[in-house]
C-alpha positions in Angstrom: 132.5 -115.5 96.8 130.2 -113.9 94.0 130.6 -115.3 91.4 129.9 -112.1 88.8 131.8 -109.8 91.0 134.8 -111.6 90.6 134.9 -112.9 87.1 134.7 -109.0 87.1 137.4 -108.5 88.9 140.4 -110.4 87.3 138.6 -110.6 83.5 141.6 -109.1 82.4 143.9 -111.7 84.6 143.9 -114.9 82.0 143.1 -117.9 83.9 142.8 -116.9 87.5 140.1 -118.7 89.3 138.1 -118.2 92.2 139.3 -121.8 93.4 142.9 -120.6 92.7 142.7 -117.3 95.4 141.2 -119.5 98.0 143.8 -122.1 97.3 146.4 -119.9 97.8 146.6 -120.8 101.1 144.7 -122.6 103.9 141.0 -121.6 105.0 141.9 -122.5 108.8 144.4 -119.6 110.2 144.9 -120.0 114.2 145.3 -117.2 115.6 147.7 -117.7 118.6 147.2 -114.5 120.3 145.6 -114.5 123.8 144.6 -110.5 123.0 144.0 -108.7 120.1 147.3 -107.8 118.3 147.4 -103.2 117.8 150.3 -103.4 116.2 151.8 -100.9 118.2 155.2 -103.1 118.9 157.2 -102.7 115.6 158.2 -99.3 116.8 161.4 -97.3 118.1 161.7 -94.4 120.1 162.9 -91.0 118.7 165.6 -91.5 121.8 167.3 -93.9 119.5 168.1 -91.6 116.8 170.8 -88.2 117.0 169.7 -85.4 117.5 169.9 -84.1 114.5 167.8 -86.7 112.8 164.7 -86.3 115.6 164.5 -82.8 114.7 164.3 -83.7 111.1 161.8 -86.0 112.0 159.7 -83.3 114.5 159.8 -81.1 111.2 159.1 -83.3 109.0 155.9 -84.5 111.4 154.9 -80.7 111.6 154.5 -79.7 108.2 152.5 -82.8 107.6 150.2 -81.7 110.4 150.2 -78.5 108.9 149.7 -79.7 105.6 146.6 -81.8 107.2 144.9 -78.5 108.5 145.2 -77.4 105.2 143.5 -79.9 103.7 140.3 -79.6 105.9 137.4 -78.1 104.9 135.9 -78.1 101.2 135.1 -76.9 98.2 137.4 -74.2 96.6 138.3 -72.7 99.4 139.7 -76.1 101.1 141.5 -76.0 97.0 143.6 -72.6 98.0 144.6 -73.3 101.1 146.5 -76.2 100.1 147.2 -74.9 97.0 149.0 -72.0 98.9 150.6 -74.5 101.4 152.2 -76.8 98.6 153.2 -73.3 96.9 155.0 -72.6 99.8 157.2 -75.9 100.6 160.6 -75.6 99.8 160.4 -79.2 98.1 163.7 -79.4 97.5 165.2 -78.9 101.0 162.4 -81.2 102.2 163.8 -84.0 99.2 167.0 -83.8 100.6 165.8 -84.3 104.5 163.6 -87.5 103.7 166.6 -88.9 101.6 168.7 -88.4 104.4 166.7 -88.8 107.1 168.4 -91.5 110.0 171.9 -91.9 108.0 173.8 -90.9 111.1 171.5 -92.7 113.7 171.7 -96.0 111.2 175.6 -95.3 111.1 175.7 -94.7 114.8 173.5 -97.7 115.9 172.6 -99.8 113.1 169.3 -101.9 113.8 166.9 -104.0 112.0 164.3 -102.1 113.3 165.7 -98.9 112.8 166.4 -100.0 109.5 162.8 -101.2 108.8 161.3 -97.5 110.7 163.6 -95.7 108.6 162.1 -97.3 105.5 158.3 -96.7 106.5 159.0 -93.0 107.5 160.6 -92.2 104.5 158.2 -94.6 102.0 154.6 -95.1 103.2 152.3 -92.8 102.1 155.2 -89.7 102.1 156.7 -91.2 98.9 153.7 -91.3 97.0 153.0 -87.8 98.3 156.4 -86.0 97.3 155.8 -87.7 94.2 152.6 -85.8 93.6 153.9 -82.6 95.0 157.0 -82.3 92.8 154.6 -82.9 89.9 152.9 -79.6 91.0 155.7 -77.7 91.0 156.4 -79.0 87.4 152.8 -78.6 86.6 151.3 -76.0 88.6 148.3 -75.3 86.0 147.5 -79.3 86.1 144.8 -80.4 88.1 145.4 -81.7 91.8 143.7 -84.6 93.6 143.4 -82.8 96.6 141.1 -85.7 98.1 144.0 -88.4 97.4 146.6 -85.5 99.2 144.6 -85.7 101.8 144.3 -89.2 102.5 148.1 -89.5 101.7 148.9 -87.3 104.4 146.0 -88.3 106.9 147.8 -92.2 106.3 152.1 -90.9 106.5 150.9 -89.2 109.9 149.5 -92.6 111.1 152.7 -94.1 110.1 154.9 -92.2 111.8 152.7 -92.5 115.0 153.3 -96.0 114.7 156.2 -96.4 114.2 158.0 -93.6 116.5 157.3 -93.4 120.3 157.8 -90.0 121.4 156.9 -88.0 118.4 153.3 -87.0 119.2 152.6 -89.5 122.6 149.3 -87.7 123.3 147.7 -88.1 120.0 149.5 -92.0 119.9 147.6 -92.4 123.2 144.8 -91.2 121.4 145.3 -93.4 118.6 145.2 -96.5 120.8 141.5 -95.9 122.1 139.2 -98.2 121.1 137.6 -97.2 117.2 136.8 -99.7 114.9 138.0 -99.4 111.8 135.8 -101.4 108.1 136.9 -102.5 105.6 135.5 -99.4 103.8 138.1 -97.4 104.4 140.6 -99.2 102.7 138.0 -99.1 99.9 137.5 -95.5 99.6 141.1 -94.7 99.7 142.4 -97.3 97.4 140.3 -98.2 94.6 140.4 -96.5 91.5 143.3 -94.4 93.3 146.7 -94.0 91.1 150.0 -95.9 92.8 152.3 -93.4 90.7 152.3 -89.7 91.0 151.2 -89.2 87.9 147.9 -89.6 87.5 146.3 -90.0 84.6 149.4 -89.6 82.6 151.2 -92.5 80.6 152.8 -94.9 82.9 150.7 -94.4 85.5 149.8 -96.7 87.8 145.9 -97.5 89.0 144.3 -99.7 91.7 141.2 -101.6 91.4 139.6 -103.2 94.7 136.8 -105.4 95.6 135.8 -106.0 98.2 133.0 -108.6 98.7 132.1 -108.2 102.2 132.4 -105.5 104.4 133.8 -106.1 107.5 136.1 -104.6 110.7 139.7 -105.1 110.5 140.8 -103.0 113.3 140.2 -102.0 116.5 142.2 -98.8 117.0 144.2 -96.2 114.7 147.2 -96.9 115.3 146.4 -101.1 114.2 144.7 -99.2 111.1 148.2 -98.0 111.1 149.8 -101.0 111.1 147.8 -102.1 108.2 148.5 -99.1 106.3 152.1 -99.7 106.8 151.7 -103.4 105.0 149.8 -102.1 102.3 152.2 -99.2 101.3 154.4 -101.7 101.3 152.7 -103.6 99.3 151.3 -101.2 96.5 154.5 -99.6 96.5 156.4 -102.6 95.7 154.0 -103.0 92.5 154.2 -100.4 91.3 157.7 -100.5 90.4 156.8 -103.8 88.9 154.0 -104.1 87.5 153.9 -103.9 83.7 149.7 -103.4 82.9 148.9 -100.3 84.4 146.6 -101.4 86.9 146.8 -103.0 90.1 144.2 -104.9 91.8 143.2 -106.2 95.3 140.8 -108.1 96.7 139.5 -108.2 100.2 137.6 -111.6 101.0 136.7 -113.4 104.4 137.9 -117.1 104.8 136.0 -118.4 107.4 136.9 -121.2 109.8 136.2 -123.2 113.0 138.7 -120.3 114.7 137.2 -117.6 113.6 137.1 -115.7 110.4 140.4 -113.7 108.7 140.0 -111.3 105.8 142.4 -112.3 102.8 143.8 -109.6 101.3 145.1 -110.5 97.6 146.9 -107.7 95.2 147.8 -109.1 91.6 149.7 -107.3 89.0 151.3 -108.0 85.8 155.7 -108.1 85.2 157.2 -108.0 82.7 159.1 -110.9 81.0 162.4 -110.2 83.1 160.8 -110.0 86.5 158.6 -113.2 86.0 162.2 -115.3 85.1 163.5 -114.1 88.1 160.5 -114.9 90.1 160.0 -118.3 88.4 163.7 -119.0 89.2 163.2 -119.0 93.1 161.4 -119.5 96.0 158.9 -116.8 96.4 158.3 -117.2 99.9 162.1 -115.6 100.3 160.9 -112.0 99.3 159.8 -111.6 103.0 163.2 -112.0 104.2 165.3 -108.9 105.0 167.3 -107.6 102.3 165.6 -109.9 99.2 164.4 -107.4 97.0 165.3 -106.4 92.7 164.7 -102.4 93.0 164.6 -101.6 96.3 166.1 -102.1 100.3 164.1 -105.4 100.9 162.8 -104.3 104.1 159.3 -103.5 102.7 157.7 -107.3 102.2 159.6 -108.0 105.3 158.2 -105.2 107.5 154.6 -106.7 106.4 155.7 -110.0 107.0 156.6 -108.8 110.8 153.4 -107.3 111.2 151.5 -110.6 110.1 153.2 -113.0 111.9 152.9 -110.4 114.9 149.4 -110.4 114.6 148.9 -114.3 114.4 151.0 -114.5 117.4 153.7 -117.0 115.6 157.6 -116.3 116.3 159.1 -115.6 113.1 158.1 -114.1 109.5 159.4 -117.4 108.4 156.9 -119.4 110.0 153.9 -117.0 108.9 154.9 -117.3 105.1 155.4 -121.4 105.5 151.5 -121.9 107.2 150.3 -119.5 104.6 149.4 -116.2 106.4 151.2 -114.4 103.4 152.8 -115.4 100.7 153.8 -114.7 96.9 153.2 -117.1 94.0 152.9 -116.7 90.5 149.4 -117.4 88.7 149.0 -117.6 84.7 152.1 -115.5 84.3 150.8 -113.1 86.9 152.3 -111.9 90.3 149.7 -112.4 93.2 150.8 -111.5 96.6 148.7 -112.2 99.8 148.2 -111.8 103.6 145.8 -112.3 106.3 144.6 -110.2 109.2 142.0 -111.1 112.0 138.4 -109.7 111.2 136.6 -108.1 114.5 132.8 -108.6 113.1 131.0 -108.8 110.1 129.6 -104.8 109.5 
């Protein structure tokens, strides 16, 4: 790693090492897999949900496409027309659908995977993106990020693909088709992006990345998808906890005789309450279903799934105990990490 870069990185983390990140867990990760994983498997079909919850979902998906052709173009114009869009919403029907959104399927035909698709559709990038929306309508004369809207809404539609067969098969389909994905993107969209809705505001919440080798990390959208799913998940998680302000990841290669993995590492302050409850357990249970402080505790385990998925190992439990993720606390700081398999060096 370089070594300037990332004494950079986590000055403001105490003690945090170089050595510590790549001890976090083992260099050598085998991949199991006899094909590259898409993850295009922790999905459900709309079939399994009432009727009246796949229509909510069908709007739902619309007005984010619409929303999406809104946000093409540039300059002031590209401003208006979503500017006139959001004006247009009525945000607080739409509130009400995401919060209930799947109730009566779940109470129907409960699942943990409808559970865990539930959680995505309604979290992922869409929370963050209500978020900023309802601060609009509170602050119409404030200035919109209409760049981070964008890629918000670009991301949830990802999500949704991913996770629901039958919503949109055609573009899914072409989602599938070969299209590396870099590391870059993940760049571009997360660092110095805010976690919370309000921007520059008190309280806020900002990410910081590094990313000290550019690389590709997926081989089709709807994998990118999959990876956007586990980071949502992620970032959304601390941001509820974290207690400096900032967030920050780094993205590093760990190379081995099987190939090389990218490590993805996000570290964030807590506060005193959070780090005795963390110091009073075993971390590696936050990736079981159900484990959480705040929230549903299907959001470490949904990445969890993913991971093991793409390693090709059979449970979430055996991905956290050889490493492939994990959760440990470093110099009174939370650090949370996972692996995915790199396609080539860019």
């Amino acid at each position: 790693m370089q070594a300037d870069a990332f004494n950079s990185h986590v000055a403001n983390f105490e003690e945090i090492t170089e050595t510590e990140l790549y001890a976090l867990a083992p260099t050598v990760m085998v991949n199991h897999r006899a094909r590259r994983y898409h993850g295009d498997d922790l999905a459900i079909s709309m079939e399994e949900f009432v009727a009246e919850d796949q229509e909510t979902m069908r709007e739902l998906y619309g007005i984010l496409v619409g929303f999406f052709a809104a946000l093409q173009g540039h300059g002031e114009e590209r401003e208006r027309t979503a500017l006139a869009f959001m004006d247009g919403l009525d945000l607080a029907g739409l509130f009400v659908q995401v919060r209930e959104l799947g109730a009566e399927s779940y109470r129907a035909s409960p699942s943990p995977l409808m559970a865990k698709t539930l959680h995505d559709v309604r979290g992922g990038g869409l929370a963050p993106l209500l978020g900023r929306l309802d601060l609009h309508r509170l602050r119409p004369k404030a200035p919109v990020a209409i760049e981070t809207l964008y890629l918000l809404t670009r991301d949830h539609l990802k999500i949704m693909r991913n996770a629901l067969l039958g919503l949109d098969d055609a573009q899914r389909d072409e989602d599938l088709k070969i299209k590396p994905h870099g590391t870059e993107f993940i760049v571009e969209k997360w660092d110095q992006a805010w976690a919370s809705a309000e921007g520059q505001e008190a309280g806020a919440v900002r990410v910081e990345v590094t990313c000290l080798q550019n690389v590709e990390i997926a081989e089709c959208c709807v994998e990118f998808g999959a990876l956007d799913r586990i980071l949502y998940n992620l970032m959304n998680n601390a941001s509820r906890h974290t207690k400096g302000g900032v967030i920050r990841m780094m993205l590093f290669p760990t190379p081995d005789v099987h190939g090389e993995n990218l490590r993805f590492v996000l570290i964030n302050e807590v506060s005193p309450e959070d780090r005795a409850y963390l110091e009073g357990r075993d971390l590696q249970t936050l990736f079981k279903a159900g484990v959480s402080t705040t929230g549903s505790g299907y959001g470490l385990n949904v990445a969890a799934e993913f991971v093991s998925n793409a390693f090709g190992l059979k449970t979430p439990e055996a991905a956290a105990a050889g490493g492939y993720l994990g959760a440990r606390l470093l110099h009174g700081q939370f650090v949370i990490w996972f692996h995915w398999p790199i396609i080539a060096e860019v």
